[in-house]
C-alpha beads as a LAMMPS data file, in Angstrom:
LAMMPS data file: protein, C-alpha beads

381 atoms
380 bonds

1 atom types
1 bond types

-500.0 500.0 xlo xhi
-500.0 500.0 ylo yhi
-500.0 500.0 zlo zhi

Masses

1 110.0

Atoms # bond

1 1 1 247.926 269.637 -339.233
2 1 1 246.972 270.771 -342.541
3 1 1 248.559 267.881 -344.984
4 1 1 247.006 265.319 -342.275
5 1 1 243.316 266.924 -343.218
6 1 1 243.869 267.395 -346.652
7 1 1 243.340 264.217 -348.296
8 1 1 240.472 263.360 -346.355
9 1 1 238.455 266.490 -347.999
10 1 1 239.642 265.269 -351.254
11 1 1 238.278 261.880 -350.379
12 1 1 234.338 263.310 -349.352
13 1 1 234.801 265.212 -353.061
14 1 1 235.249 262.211 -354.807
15 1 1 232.062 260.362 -353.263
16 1 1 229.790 262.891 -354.009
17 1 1 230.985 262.952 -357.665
18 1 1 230.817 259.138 -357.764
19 1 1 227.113 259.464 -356.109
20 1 1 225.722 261.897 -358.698
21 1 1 226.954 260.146 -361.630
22 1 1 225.462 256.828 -360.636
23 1 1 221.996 258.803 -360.036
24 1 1 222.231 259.930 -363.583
25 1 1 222.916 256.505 -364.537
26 1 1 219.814 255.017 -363.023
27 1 1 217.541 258.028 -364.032
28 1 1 218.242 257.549 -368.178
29 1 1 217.321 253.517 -367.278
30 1 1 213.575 254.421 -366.193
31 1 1 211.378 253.656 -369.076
32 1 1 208.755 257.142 -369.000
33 1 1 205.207 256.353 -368.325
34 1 1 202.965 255.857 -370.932
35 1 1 200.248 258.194 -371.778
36 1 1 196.700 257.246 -371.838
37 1 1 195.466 256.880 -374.753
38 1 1 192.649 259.500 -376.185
39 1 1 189.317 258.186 -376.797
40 1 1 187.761 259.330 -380.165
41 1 1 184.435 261.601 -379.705
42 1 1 181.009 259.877 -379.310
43 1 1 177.934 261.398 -380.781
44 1 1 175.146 261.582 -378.279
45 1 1 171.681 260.256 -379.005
46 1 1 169.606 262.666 -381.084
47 1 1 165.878 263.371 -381.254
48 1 1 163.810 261.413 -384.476
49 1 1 160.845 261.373 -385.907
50 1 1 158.908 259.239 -387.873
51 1 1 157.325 260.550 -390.949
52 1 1 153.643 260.297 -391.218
53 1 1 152.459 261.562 -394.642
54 1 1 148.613 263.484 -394.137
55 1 1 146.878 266.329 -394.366
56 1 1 149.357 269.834 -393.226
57 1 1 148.374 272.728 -392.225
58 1 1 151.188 276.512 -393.539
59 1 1 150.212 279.616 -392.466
60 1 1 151.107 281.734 -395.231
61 1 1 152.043 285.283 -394.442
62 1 1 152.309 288.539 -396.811
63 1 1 153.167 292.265 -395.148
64 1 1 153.135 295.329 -397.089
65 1 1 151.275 299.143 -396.532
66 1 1 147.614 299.501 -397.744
67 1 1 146.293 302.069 -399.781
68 1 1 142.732 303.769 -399.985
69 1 1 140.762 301.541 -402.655
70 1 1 139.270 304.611 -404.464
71 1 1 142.384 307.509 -404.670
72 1 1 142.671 309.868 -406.816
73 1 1 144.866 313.059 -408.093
74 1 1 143.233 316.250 -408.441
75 1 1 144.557 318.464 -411.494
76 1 1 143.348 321.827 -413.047
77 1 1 141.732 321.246 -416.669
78 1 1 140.808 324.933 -416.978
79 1 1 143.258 327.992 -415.305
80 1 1 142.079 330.362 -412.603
81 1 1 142.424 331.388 -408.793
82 1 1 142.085 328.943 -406.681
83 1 1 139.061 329.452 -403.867
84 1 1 138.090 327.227 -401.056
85 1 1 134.233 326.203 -400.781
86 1 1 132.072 326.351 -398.172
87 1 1 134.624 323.248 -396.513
88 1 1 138.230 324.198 -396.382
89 1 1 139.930 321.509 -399.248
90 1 1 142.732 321.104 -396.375
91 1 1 144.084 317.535 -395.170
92 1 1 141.979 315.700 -393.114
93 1 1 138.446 317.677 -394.264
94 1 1 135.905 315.128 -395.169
95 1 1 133.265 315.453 -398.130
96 1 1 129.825 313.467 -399.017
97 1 1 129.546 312.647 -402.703
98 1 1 128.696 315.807 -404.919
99 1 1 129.760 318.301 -402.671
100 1 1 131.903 321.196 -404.174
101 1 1 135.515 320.160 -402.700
102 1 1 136.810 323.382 -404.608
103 1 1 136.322 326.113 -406.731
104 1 1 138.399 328.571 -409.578
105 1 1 137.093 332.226 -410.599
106 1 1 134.703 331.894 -413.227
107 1 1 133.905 334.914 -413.778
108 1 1 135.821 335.966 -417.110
109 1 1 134.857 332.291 -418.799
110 1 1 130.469 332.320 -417.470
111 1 1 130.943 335.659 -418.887
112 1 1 131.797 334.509 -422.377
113 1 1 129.177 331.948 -422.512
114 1 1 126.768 334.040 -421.727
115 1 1 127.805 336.019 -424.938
116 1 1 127.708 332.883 -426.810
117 1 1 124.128 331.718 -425.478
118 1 1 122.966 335.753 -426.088
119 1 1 124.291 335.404 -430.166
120 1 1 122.153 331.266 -430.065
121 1 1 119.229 333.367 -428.842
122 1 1 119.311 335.823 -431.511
123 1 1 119.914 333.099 -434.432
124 1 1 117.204 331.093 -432.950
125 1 1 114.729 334.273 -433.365
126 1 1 115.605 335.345 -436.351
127 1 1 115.226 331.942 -438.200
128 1 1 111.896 331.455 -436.303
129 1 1 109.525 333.512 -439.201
130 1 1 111.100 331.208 -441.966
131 1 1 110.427 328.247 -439.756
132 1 1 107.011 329.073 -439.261
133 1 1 106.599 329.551 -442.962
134 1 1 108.285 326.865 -444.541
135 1 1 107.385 324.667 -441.909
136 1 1 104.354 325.641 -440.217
137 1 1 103.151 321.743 -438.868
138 1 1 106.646 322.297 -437.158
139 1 1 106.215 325.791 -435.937
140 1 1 104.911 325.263 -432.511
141 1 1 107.614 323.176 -430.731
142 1 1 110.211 325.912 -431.649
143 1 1 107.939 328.591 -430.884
144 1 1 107.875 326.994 -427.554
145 1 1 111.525 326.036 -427.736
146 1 1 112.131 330.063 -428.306
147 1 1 109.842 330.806 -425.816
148 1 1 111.474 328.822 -422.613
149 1 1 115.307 329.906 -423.821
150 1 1 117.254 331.180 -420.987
151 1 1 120.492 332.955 -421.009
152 1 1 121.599 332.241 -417.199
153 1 1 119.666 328.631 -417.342
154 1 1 121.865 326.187 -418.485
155 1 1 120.953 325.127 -422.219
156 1 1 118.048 322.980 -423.084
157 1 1 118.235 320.471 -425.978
158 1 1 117.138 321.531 -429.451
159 1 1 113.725 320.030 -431.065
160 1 1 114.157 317.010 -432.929
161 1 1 114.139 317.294 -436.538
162 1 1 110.974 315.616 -437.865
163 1 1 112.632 315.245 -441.189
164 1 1 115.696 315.110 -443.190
165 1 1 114.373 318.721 -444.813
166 1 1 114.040 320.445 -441.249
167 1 1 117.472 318.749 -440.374
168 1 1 119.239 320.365 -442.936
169 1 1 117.447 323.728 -442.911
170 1 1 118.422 324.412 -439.525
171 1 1 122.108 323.243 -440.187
172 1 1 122.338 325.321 -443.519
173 1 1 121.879 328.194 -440.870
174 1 1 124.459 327.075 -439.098
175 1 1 121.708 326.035 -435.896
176 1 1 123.754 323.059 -434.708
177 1 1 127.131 324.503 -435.260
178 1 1 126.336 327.489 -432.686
179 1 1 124.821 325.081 -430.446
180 1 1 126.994 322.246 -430.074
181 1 1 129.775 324.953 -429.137
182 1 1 127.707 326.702 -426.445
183 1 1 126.893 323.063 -424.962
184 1 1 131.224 322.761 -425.209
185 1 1 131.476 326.068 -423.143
186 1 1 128.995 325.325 -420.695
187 1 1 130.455 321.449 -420.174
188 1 1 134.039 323.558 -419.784
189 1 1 132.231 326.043 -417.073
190 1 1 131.802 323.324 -415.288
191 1 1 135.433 322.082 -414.684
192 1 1 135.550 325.231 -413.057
193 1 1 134.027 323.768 -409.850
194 1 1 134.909 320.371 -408.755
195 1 1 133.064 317.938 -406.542
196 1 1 133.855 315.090 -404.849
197 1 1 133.088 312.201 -406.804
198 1 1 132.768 309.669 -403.504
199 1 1 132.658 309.935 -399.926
200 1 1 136.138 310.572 -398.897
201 1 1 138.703 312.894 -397.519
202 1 1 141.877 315.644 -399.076
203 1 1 144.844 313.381 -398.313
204 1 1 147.022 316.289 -400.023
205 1 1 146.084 319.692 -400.683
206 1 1 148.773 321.416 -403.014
207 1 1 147.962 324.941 -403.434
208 1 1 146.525 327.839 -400.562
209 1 1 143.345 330.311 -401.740
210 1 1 144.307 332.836 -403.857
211 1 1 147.018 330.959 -406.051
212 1 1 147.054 331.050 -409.849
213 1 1 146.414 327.698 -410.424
214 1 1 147.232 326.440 -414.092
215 1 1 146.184 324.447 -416.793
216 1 1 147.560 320.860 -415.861
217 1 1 148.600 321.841 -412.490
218 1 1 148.378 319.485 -409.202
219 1 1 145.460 320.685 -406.866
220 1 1 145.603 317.975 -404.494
221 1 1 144.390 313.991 -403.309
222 1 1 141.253 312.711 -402.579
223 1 1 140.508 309.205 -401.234
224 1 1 137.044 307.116 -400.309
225 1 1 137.863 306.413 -396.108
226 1 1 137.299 302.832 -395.144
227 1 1 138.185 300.597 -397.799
228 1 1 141.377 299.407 -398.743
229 1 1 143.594 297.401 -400.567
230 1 1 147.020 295.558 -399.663
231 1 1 149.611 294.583 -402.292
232 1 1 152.111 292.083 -401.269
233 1 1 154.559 290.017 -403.053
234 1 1 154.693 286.270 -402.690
235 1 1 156.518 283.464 -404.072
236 1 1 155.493 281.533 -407.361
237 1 1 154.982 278.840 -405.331
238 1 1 152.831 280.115 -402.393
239 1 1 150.640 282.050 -405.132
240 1 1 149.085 278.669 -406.712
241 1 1 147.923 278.271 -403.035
242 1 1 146.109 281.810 -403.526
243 1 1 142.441 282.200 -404.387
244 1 1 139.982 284.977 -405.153
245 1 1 137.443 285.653 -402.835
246 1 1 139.396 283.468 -400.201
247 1 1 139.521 284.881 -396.569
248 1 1 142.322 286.372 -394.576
249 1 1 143.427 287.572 -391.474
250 1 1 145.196 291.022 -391.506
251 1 1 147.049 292.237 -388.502
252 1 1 148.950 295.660 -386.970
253 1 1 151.700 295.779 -384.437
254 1 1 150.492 299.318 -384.197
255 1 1 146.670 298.178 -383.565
256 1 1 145.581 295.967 -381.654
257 1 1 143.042 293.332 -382.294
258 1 1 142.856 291.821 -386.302
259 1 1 140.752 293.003 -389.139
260 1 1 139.418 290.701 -391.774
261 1 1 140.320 290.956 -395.652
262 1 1 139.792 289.573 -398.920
263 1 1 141.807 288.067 -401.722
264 1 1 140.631 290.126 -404.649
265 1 1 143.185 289.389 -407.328
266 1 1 146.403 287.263 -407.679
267 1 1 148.839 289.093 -411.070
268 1 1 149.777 286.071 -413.305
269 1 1 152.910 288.383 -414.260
270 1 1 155.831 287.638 -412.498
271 1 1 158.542 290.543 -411.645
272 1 1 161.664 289.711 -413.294
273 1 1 163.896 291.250 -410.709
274 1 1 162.267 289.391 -407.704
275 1 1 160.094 286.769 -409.248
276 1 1 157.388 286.834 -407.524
277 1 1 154.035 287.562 -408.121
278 1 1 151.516 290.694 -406.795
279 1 1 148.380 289.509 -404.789
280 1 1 145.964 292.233 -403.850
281 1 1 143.849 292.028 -400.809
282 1 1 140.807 294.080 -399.394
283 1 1 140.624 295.047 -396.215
284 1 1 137.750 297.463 -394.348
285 1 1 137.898 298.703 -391.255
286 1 1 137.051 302.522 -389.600
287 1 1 140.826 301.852 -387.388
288 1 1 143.129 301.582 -390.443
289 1 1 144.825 304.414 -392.226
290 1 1 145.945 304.969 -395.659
291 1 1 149.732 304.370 -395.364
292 1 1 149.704 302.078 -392.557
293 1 1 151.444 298.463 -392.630
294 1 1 149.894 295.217 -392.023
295 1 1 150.838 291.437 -392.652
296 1 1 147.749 289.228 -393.949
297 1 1 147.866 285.283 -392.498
298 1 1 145.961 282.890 -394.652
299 1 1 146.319 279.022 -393.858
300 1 1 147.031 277.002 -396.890
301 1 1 146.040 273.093 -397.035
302 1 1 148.521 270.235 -398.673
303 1 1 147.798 266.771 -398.795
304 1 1 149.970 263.762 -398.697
305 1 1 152.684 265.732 -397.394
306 1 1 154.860 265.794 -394.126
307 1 1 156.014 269.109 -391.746
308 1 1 159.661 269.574 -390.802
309 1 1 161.879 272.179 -389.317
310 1 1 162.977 274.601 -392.158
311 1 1 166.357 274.522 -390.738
312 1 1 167.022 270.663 -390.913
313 1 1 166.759 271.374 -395.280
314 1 1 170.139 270.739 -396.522
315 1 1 170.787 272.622 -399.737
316 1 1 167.134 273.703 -399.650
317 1 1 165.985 270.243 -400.561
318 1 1 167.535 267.581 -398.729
319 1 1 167.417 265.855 -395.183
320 1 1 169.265 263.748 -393.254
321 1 1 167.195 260.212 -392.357
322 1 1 167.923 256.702 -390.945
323 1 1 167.690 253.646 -393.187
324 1 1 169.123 250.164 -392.062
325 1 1 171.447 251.972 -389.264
326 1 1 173.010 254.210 -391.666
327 1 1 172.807 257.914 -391.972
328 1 1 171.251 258.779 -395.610
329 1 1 170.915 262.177 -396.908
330 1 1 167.602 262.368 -399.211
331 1 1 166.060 264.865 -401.521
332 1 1 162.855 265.769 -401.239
333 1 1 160.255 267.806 -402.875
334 1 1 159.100 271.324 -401.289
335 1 1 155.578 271.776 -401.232
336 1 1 155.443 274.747 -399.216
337 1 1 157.515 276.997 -396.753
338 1 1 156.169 279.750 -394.077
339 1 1 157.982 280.565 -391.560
340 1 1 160.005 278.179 -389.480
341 1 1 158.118 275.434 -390.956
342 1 1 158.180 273.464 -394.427
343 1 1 155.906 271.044 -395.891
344 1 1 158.146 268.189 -397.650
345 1 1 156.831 265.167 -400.377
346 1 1 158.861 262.488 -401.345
347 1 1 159.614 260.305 -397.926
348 1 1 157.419 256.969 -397.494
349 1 1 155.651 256.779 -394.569
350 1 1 157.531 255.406 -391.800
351 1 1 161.090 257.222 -392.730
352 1 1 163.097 258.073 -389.438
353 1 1 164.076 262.141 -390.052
354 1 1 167.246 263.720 -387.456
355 1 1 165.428 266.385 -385.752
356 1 1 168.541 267.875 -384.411
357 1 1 171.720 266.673 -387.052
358 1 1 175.219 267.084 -385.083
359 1 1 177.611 268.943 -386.939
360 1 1 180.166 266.172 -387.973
361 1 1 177.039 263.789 -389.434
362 1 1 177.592 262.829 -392.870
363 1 1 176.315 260.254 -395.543
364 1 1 176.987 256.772 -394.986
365 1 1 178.018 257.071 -391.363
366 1 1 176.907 254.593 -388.709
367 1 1 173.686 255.794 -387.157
368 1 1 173.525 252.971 -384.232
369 1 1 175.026 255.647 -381.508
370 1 1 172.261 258.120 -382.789
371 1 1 169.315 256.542 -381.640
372 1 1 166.715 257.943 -380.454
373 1 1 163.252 258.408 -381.166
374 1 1 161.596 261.551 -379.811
375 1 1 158.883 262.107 -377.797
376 1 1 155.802 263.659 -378.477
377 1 1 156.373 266.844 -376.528
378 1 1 159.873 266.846 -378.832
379 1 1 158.233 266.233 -381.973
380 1 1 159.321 268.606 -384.951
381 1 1 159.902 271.446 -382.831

Bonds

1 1 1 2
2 1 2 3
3 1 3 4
4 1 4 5
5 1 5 6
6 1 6 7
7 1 7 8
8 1 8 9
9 1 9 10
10 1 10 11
11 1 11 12
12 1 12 13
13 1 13 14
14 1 14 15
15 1 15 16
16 1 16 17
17 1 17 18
18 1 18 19
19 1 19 20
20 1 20 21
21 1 21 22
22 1 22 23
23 1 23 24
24 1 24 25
25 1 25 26
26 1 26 27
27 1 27 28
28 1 28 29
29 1 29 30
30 1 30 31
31 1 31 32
32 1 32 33
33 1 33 34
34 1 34 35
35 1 35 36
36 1 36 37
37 1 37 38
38 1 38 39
39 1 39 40
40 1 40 41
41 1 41 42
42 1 42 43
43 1 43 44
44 1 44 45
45 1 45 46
46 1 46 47
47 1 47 48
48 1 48 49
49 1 49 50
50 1 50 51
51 1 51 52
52 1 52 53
53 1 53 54
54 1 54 55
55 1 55 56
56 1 56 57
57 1 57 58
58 1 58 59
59 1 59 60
60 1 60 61
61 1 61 62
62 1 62 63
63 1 63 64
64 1 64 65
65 1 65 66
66 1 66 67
67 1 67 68
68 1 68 69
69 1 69 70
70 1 70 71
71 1 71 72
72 1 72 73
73 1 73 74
74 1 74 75
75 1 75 76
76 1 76 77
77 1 77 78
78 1 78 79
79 1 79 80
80 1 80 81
81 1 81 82
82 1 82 83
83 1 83 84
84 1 84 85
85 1 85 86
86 1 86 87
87 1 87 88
88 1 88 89
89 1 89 90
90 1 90 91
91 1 91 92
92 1 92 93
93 1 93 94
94 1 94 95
95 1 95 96
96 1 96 97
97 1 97 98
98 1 98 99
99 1 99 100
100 1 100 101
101 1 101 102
102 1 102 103
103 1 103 104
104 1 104 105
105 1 105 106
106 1 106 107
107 1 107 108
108 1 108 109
109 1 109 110
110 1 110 111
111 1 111 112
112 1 112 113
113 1 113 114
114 1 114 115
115 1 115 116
116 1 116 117
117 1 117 118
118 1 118 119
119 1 119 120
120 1 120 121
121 1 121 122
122 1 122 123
123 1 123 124
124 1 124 125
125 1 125 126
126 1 126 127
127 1 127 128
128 1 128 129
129 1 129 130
130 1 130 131
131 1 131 132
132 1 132 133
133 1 133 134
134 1 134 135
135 1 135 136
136 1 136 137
137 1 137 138
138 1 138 139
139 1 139 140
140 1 140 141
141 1 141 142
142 1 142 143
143 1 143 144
144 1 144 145
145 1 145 146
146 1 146 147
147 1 147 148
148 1 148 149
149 1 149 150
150 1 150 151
151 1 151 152
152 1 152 153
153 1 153 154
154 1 154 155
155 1 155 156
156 1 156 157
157 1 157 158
158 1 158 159
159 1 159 160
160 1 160 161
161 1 161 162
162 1 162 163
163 1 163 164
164 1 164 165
165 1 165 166
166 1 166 167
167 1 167 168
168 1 168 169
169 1 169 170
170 1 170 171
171 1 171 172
172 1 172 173
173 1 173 174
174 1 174 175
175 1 175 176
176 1 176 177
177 1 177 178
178 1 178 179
179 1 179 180
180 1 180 181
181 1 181 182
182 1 182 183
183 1 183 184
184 1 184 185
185 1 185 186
186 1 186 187
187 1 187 188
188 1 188 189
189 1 189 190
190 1 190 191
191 1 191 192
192 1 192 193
193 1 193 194
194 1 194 195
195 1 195 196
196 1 196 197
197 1 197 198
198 1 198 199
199 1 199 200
200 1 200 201
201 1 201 202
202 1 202 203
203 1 203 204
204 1 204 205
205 1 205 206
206 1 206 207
207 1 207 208
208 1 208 209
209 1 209 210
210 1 210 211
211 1 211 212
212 1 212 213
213 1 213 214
214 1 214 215
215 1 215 216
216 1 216 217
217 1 217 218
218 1 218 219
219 1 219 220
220 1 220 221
221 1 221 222
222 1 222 223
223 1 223 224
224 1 224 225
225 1 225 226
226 1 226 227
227 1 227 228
228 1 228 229
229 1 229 230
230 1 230 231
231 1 231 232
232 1 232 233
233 1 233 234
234 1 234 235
235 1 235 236
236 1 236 237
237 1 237 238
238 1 238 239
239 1 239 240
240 1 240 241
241 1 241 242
242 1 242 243
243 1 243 244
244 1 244 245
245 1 245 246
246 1 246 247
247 1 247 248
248 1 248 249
249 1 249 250
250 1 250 251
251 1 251 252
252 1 252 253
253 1 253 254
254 1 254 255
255 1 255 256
256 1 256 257
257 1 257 258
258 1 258 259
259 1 259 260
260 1 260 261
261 1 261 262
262 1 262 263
263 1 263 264
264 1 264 265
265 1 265 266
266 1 266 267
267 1 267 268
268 1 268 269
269 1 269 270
270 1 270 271
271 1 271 272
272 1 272 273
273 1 273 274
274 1 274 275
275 1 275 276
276 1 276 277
277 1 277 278
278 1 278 279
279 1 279 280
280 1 280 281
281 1 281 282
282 1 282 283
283 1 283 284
284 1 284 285
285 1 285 286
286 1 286 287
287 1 287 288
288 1 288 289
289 1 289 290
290 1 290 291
291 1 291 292
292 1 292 293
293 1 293 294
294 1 294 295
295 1 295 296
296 1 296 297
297 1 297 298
298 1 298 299
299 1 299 300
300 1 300 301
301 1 301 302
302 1 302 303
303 1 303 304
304 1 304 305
305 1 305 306
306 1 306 307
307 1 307 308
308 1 308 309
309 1 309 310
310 1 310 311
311 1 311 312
312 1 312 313
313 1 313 314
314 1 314 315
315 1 315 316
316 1 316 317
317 1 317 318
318 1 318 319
319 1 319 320
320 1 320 321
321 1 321 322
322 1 322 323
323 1 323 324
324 1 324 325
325 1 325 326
326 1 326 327
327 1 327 328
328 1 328 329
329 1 329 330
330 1 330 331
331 1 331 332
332 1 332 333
333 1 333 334
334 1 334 335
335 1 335 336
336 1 336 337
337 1 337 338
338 1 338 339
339 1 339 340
340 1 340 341
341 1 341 342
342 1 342 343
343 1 343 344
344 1 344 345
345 1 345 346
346 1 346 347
347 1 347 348
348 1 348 349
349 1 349 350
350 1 350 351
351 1 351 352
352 1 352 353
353 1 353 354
354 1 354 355
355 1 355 356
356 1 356 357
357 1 357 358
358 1 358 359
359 1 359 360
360 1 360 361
361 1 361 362
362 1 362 363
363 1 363 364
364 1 364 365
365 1 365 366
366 1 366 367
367 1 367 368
368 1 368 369
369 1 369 370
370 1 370 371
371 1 371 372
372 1 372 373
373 1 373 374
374 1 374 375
375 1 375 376
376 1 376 377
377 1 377 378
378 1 378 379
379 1 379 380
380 1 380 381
């Protein structure tokens, strides 16, 4: 049975073989199907606008701290131990103008010009007879003079001279020499108590009672409460724009509500590191505090210019526009910046400006796909 069945197996084989090779065949014939082909990108419409040369309207900022208008540093002309007045001179303690703020021990110093007025008093008595003799239409002013002299009083001026001879009588006698230098020691007594010079408060007191306080030596700060000054730094540019006397608007993240202010001066001297100039505004309000930071608004008026996003300024000075259906990139002239906002010169009226510039637009390119104009509610955004 088995060499009957044999060549019948052998037989199925050899179809199958046939059968796959002819499948093979067929499948290198089919041509592969093509692949669609890819589209190149279309820009979308973008948002225009039509430039309309006029009046335009920055607001100019500056930010900085303010200081107290009228500061100043306390130091020790004379040495001595330091004593508190009647008002602690502590931070925060307020004084009117001419009140003692604080004092040093006097004693040893009023004691020494005391000696000194004591040895005027004596000279002025003894030259008194010859006065009286040599000068007897004379004799009654310093008799009176003489007469009202008081050692613990501070010192009254001497009697004019009448005449070149009674001027140089009394200096022969050395008069004005002993004089002048008791008026020195008394003006020096006084450094020995110091007053407030304005309305103000001790922004920083230095020293406790009881220190040796030296010639020279830091006592402390005193500043006038209420007025006060901003310095900020602005731009070349922005500071022709900048007038004194000119209004602004000052403002506090830290306060609420705005405080008015004053352009006082604008420096013509331009910092070489930042170049830009100082402009120094005044500002008074009981709310502020010396230290504190504010940023000053002022609007600033161009004509014949046009406003446009800051960020569609290629290079700083160029934009992209639409002329004849082509995409041109033009330079323009910067009149101003603030902000998100720049005011441009140099496009006619009527110039079509890419509010919103795709990022493969370039010079030259066809601008037909881009069309657009914007609406109002769109308009320089």
């Amino acid at each position: 049975m088995r060499p009957k069945r044999f060549p019948s197996i052998l037989a199925a084989l050899a179809v199958l073989l046939i059968g796959f090779a002819i499948a093979a065949f067929l499948s290198r014939k089919q041509t592969p199907p093509e692949k669609p082909a890819m589209k190149p990108a279309a820009f979308q419409p973008v948002p225009l606008d039509t430039v309309a040369n006029g009046r335009v309207l920055l607001p100019l900022e500056m930010s900085g701290p303010i200081e107290a208008l009228r500061k100043i540093e306390i130091y020790a002309e004379v040495p001595g131990i330091f004593r508190d007045a009647s008002n602690p001179f502590r931070e925060g303690s307020h004084f009117r103008k001419g009140e003692t703020l604080l004092l040093l021990d006097d004693a040893v110093y009023r004691n020494s010009v005391l000696a000194e007025k004591s040895r005027l008093l004596s000279q002025l008595t003894l030259v008194l007879p010859d006065l009286i003799i040599d000068f007897p239409e004379e004799a009654e002013k310093w008799k009176a003079h003489v007469g009202a002299f008081r050692i613990d009083s501070p010192l009254s001026m001497l009697p004019a001279a009448s005449s070149d001879r009674e001027r140089n009588y009394l200096a022969a006698r050395g008069i004005y020499d002993r004089f002048y230098a008791v008026r020195s020691m008394e003006e020096t007594l006084e450094r020995y108590r110091i007053t407030a010079p304005f309305d103000g408060q001790v922004t920083l007191s230095a020293l406790n009672p009881g220190t040796l306080v030296r010639t020279g030596q830091k006592i402390g700060e005193f500043s006038a409460s209420g007025i006060y000054e901003l310095e900020a730094s602005v731009g070349l540019r922005d500071a022709g724009f900048l007038e004194a006397d000119s209004p602004v608007t000052l403002s506090s993240e830290d306060i609420d509500g705005t405080f008015s202010g004053v352009v006082r001066r604008v420096n013509r001297a331009i910092s070489p590191s930042t170049q830009t100039v100082s402009v120094y505004i005044e500002v008074a309000d009981p709310r502020l505090r010396d230290g504190m930071f504010l940023t000053a608004r002022q609007e600033i008026s161009l004509d014949s210019a046009f406003a446009v996003p800051r960020r569609l300024l290629r290079e700083g000075d160029r934009l992209f526009v639409i002329e004849d259906s082509l995409v041109a990139l033009r330079t323009v002239r910067v009149a101003a910046a603030s902000g998100d906002r720049a005011a441009v010169r140099g496009l006619p009226d009527g110039s079509m400006i890419v509010l919103d510039p795709p990022g493969g637009m370039r010079e030259g390119m066809d601008a037909t796909p881009l069309l657009r104009r914007t609406s109002s509610g769109e308009k320089r955004k």
